[in-house]
C-alpha positions as CSV (number, residue, x, y, z in Angstrom):
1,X,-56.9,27.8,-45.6
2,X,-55.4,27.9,-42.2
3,X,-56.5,23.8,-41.5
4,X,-54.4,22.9,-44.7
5,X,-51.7,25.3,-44.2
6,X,-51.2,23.4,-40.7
7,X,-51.7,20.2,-42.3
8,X,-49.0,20.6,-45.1
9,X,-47.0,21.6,-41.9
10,X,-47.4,18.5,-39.9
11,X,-46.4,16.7,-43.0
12,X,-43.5,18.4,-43.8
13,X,-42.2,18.6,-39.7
14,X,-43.1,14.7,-39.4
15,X,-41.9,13.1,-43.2
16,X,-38.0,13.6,-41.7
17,X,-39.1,11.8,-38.5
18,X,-40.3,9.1,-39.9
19,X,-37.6,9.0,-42.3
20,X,-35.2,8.8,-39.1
21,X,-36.6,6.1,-37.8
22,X,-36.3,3.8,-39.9
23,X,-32.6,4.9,-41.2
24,X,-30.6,2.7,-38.7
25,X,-27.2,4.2,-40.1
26,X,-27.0,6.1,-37.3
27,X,-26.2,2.4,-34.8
28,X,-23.0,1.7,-37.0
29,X,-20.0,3.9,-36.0
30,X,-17.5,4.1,-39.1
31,X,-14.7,2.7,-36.8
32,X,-14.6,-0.3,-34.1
33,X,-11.5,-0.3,-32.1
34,X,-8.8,-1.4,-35.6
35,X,-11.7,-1.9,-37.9
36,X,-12.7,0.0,-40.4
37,X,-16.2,0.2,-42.0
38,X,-16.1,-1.2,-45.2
39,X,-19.8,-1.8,-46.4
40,X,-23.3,-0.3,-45.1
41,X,-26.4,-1.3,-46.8
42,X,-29.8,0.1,-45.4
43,X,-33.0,0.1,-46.6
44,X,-35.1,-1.8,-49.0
45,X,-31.9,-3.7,-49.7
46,X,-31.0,-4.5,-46.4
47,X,-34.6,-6.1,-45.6
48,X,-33.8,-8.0,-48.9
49,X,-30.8,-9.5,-47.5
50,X,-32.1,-10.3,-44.1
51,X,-34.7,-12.3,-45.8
52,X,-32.8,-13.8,-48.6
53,X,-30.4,-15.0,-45.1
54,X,-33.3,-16.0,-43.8
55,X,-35.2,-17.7,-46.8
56,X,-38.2,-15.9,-46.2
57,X,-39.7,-12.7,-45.6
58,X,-39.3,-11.7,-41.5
59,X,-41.1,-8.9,-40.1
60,X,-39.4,-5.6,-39.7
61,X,-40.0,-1.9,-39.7
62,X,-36.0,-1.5,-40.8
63,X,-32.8,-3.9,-40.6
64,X,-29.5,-2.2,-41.6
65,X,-26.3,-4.4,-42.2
66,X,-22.6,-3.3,-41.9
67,X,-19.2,-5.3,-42.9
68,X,-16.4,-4.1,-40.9
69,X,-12.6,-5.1,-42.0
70,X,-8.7,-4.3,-41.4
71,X,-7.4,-3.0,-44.6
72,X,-4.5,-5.4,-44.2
73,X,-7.2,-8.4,-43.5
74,X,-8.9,-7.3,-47.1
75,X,-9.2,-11.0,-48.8
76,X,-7.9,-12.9,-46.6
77,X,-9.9,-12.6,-43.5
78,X,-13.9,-12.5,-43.5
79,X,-15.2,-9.6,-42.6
80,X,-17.5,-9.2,-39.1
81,X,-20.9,-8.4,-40.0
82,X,-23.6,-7.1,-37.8
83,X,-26.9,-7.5,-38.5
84,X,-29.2,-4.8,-37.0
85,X,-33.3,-4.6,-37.3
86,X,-36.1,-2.5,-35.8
87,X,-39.3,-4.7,-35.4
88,X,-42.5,-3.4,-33.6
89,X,-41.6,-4.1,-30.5
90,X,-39.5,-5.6,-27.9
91,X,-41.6,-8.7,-27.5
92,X,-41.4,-9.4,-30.9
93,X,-37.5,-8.5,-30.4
94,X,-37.6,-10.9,-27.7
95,X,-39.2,-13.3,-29.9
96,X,-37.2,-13.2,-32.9
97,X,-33.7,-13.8,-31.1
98,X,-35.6,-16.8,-29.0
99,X,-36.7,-18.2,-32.3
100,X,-33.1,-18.0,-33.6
101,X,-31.8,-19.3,-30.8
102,X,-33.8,-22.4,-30.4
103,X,-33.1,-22.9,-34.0
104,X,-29.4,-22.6,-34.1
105,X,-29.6,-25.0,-30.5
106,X,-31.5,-27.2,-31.2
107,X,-31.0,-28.4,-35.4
108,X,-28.8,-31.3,-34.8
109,X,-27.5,-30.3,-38.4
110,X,-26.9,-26.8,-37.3
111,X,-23.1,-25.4,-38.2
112,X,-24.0,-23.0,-34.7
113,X,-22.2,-25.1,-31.5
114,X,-21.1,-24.4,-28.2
115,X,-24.0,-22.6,-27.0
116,X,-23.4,-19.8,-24.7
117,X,-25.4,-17.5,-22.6
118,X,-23.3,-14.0,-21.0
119,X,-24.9,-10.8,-20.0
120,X,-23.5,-7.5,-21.2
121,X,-24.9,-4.2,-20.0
122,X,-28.2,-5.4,-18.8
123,X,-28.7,-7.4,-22.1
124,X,-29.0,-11.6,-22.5
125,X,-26.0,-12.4,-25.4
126,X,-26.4,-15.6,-27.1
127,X,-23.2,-17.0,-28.6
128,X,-22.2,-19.4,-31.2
129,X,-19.2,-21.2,-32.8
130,X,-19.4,-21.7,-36.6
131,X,-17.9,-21.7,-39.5
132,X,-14.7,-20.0,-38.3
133,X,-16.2,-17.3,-36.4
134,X,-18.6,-16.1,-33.5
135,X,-22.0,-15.4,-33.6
136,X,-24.0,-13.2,-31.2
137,X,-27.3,-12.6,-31.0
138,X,-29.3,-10.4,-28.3
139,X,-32.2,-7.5,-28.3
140,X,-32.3,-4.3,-26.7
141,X,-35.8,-2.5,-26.6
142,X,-37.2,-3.4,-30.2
143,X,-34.0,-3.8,-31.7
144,X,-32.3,-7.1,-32.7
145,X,-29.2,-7.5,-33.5
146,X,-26.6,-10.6,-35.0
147,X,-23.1,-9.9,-35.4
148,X,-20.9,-13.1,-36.6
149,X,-17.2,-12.1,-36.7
150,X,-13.5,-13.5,-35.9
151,X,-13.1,-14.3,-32.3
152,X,-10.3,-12.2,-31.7
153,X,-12.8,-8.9,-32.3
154,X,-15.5,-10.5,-30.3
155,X,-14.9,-8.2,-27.2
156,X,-14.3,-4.6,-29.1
157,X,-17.7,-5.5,-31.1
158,X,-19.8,-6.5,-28.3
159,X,-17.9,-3.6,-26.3
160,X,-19.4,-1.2,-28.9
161,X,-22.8,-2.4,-30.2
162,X,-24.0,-4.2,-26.9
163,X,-24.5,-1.2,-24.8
């Protein structure tokens, strides 16, 4: 009586705990400097759009997505994106960014130019030019994270999200 009344305890203290840690909401602030949040997608739906990106399934405990926009931009202006997933670890952080990068770099039909390497906080940022906007990719512990998004909100996104 007593052993499952502390195992039905356990599960009901560590369920939200889990649950937590693989809701990545809480990384997306609903305001970056003059953008607003427009979209959030977490979950089973986010994984499904890294991978649909991606053309294939890529290996993540969670990935969360959010679409910032001006309200006068709406239609006119592409919205920044960041791209955001936990993976097991920050090798395989490490290892998913590398593998990114070298593809971007090196795919002489790539639409990623101008290669760029700049620290921020402690934290290796790899930047892109392409179609029309900037694209950053880095990892921070055994998170990974993309953002593509019009130059002119590179510094306020990087100054938020890269810290």
């Amino acid at each position: 009586m007593i052993r499952r009344a502390v195992l039905v305890l356990l599960v009901v203290l560590w369920t939200p705990l889990v649950a937590f840690g693989n809701d990545l909401s809480e990384f997306f602030p609903t305001k970056v400097g003059t953008l607003d949040r427009v979209q959030l997608v977490v979950g089973q739906q986010a994984q499904a759009e890294v991978d649909q990106l991606h053309g294939k399934t890529l290996s993540a405990e969670a990935s969360a997505i959010a679409r910032y926009a001006r309200p006068e931009d709406a239609g006119k202006v592409r919205p920044a994106e960041v791209w955001l997933s936990r993976v097991s670890s920050e090798n395989e952080a490490r290892r998913q960014i590398g593998v990114m990068v070298h593809k971007m770099y090196d795919n002489p039909k790539s639409p990623f130019k101008n290669p760029k390497k700049l620290e921020k906080n402690g934290a290796s940022v790899y930047r892109f030019t392409g179609m029309g906007q900037v694209h950053l990719l880095w990892y921070v512990g055994d998170l990974a994270y993309w953002i593509s998004a019009q130059p002119s909100d590179e510094q306020v996104l990087l100054d938020v999200f890269c810290r």
